[in-house]
N, C-alpha and C positions, 0 to 999 in steps of 0.2 A: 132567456136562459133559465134553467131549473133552479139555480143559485138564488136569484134574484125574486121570488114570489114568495111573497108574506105567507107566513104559517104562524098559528098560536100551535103551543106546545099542551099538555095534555095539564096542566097546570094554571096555564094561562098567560102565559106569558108570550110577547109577540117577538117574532125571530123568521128566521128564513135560510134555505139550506149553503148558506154560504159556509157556514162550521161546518159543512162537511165537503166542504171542496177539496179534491184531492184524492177522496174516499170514494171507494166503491159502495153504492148503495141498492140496499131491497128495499121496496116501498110496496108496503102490503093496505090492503083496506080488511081489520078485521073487527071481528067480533064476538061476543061472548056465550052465545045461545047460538052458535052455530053447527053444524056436522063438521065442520073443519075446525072448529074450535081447538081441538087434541093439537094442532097444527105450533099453538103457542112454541109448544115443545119443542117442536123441532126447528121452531124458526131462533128460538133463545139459545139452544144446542150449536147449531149454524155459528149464530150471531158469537159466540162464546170462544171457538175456535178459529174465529177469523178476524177478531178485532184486534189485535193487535196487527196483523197483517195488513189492515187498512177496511176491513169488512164493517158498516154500520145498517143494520136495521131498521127500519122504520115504522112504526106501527098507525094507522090512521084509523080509528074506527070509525065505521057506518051503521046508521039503522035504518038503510034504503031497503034492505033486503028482508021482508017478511018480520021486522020488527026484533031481527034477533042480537042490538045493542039496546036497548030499552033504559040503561043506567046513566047516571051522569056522573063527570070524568071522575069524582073522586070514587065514586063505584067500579067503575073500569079498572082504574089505579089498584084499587083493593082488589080484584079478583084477578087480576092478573099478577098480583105481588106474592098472593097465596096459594093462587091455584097452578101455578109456572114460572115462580120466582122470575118475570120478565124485569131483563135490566137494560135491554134497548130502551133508543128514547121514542115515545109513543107520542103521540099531536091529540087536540081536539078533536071530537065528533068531525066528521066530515062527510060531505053530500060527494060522491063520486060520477053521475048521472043527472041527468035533469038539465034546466034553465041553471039551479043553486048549485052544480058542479061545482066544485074548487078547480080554481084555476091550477093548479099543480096537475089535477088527473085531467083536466080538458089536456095539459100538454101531451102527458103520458100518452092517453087513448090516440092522440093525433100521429107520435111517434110509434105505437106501437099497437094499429087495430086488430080487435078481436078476429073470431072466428071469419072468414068468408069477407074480410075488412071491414066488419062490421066495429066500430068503436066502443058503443055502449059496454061496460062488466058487467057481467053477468048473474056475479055473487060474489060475495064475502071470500078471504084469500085470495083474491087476484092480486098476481107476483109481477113486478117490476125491476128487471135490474140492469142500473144504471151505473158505465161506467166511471172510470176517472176521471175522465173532462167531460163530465155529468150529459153525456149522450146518451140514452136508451137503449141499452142493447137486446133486449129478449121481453116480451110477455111472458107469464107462463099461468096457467087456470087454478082454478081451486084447489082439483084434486090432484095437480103436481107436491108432491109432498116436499118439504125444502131440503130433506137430504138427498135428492135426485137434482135439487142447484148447485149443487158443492164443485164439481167438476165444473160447468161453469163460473162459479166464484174464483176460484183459483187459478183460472185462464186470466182473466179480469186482473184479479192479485201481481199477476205475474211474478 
């Protein structure tokens, strides 16, 4: 169960999605040097008008893709404090791909294969959202922008 799989938090501290059981969740793999980067925005916007409704964000970076998280977390922390005021809670570096995959996106990609079932992500902004009894309900790609999620967040919400 998604609850149950250890995550460090972007600070370091080790924890696991149980605080947010209950909550509907986005679980995004992003990063800072990306063309979907502008994305912050829209996902802290999301994130802003549905948290009290039960909505949490989750932010995972990766530098699997073409090197474009290259900083370390307290750089992350900073550029996304200044440049998108993000106040979701955001994790560790994370390998989402490979043998080093986190166990979180092995579940993810298993519950929710890409293109043609294909499991592997593709890139940077790949969208997860999971619902209240932490089941996987939707993929959605990069260049899904998060305010085309909102309608289904609020289905989820109910």
């Amino acid at each position: 169960m998604l609850y149950e799989i250890p995550l460090t938090t972007i600070e370091g501290r080790a924890t696991s999605l149980e605080a947010y059981r209950g909550r509907v969740l986005l679980i995004v793999n992003v990063a800072s040097r990306c063309l979907f980067t502008p994305q912050y925005a829209g996902l802290e916007a999301l994130y802003r008008r549905h948290v009290d409704a039960g909505l949490t964000v989750l932010g995972f970076p990766c530098d699997q893709f073409v090197h474009q998280e290259p900083g370390s977390e307290a750089e992350i922390v900073s550029f996304c404090a200044t440049r998108y005021a993000v106040s979701f809670p955001m994790f560790a570096k994370t390998q989402v791909n490979g043998p080093d995959a986190h166990t979180l996106f092995k579940v993810l990609k298993t519950a929710a294969p890409g293109w043609f079932g294909k499991p592997p992500i593709r890139w940077n902004f790949t969208k997860f959202l999971i619902d209240r009894e932490g089941h996987v309900h939707s993929r959605h790609a990069p260049q899904t922008a998060p305010h085309r999620l909102e309608n289904a967040v609020l289905k989820l919400l109910g």
